[in-house]
N, C-alpha and C positions, 0 to 999 in steps of 0.2 A: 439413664446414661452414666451416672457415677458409678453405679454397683459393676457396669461393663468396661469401664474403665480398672476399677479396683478389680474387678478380674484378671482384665487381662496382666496388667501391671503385675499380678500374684504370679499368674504364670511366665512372666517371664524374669521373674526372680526366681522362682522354682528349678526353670530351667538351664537360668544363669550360675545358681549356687551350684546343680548338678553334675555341669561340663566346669564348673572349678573345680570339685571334687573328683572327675572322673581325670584331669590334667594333674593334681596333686599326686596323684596317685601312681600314674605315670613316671612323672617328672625324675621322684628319686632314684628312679633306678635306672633309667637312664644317664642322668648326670653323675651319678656315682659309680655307672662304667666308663663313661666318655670322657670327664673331669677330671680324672685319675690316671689318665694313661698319656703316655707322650709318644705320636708318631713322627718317624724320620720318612720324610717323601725323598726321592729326588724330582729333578728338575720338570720331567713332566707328568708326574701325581705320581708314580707306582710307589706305593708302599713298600719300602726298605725292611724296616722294623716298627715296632710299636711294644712300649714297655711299659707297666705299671711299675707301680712304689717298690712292689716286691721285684720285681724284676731291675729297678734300680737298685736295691737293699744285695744284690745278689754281686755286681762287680765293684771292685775295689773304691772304697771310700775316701771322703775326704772332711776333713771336718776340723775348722776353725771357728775364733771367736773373732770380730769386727764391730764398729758401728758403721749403720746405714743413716744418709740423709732424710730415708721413710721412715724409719722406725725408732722407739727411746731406750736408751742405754746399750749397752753389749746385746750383740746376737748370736748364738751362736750357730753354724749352720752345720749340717751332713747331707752330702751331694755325692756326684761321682763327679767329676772331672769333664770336661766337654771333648779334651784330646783323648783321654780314657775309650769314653762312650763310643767316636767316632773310629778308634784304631780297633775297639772289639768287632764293630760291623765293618771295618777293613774301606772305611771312607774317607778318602783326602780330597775334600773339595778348595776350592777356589775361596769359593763363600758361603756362607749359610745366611738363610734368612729364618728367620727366628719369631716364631706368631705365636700371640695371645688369642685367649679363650674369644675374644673380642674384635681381633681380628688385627690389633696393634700389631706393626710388622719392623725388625730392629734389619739389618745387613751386617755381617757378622763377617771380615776380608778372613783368610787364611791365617795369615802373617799378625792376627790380633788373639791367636789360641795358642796360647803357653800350655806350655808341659802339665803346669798345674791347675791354671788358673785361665777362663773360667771356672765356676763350678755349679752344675744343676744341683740345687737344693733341692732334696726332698721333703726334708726337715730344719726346723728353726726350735731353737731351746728344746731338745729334745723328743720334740711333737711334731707330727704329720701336718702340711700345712692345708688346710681347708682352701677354697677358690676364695672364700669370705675375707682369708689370713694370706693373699701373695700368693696362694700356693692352686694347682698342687705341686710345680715346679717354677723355681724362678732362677735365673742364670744371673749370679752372684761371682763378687770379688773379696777377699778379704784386704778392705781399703784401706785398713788401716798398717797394712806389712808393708805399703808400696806409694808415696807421692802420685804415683805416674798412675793410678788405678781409681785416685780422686779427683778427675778430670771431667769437665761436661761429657766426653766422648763416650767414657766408660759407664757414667750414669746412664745415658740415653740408650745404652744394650744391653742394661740390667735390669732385662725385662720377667715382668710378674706374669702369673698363669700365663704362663709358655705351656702351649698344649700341642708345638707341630714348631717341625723343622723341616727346611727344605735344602737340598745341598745342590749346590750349583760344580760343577767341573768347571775346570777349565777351558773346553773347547764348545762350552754354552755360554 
């Protein structure tokens, strides 16, 4: 009975290490398409746009240095702009709501998107941010140019791995 026991146990560690390996395998390439790109929905799922880093790196920039409540010392950040992003695809919503890889979800009114500020980050000190690092986009403030922008309110919508936006109209 031990040696069918030590059997079977072998095989299903055999089997178990096997379908790890065959998911590791998987895994990167999918998450290193889907982890990287940011879609804009509207309100009932159609896909707007959908944009990776390059495709961010392509409309006009923006780039300051701040500190964050998460992070130590100056940061510096390069993003586009949230009014930017949204005047290129020709969208004035009401509200957006604003999701993580996670599924964390921020509401984002109109009337809280400055000309400049927010700004999706694509980069932090230079570097692309990994999901591991905030990234690969996080909708960022330079808090330290503005009182009014080191607020619980503005913390709480300065959300990390933003992988989906959804835009609300007005007449939804």
């Amino acid at each position: 009975m031990p040696h069918l026991i030590a059997a079977i146990t072998s095989t299903v560690r055999a089997l178990g290490l096997g379908m790890v390996l065959a998911w590791a395998a998987l895994l990167p390439h999918a998450a290193a398409h889907d982890a990287t790109r940011l879609v804009i929905l509207a309100a009932d799922g159609t896909r707007l746009a959908a944009l990776d880093r390059a495709g961010m790196a392509e409309l006009p920039q923006t780039e300051f240095t701040t500190r964050t409540i998460w992070t130590e010392g100056p940061q510096r950040f390069e993003g586009v702009s949230l009014a930017t992003l949204l005047a290129r695809h020709g969208l004035d919503p009401a509200r957006l709501d604003l999701v993580a890889v996670n599924d964390y979800t921020v509401s984002l009114p109109a009337e809280a998107i400055g000309p400049v500020y927010p700004v999706i980050a694509h980069s932090r000190n230079g570097a692309p941010m990994s999901l591991r690092n905030k990234g690969p986009f996080w909708l960022v403030y330079d808090y330290d140019s503005d009182p009014d922008f080191r607020r619980e309110t503005v913390y709480m919508r300065s959300i990390w791995q933003l992988d989906r936006i959804t835009v609300h109209r007005a007449d939804e």
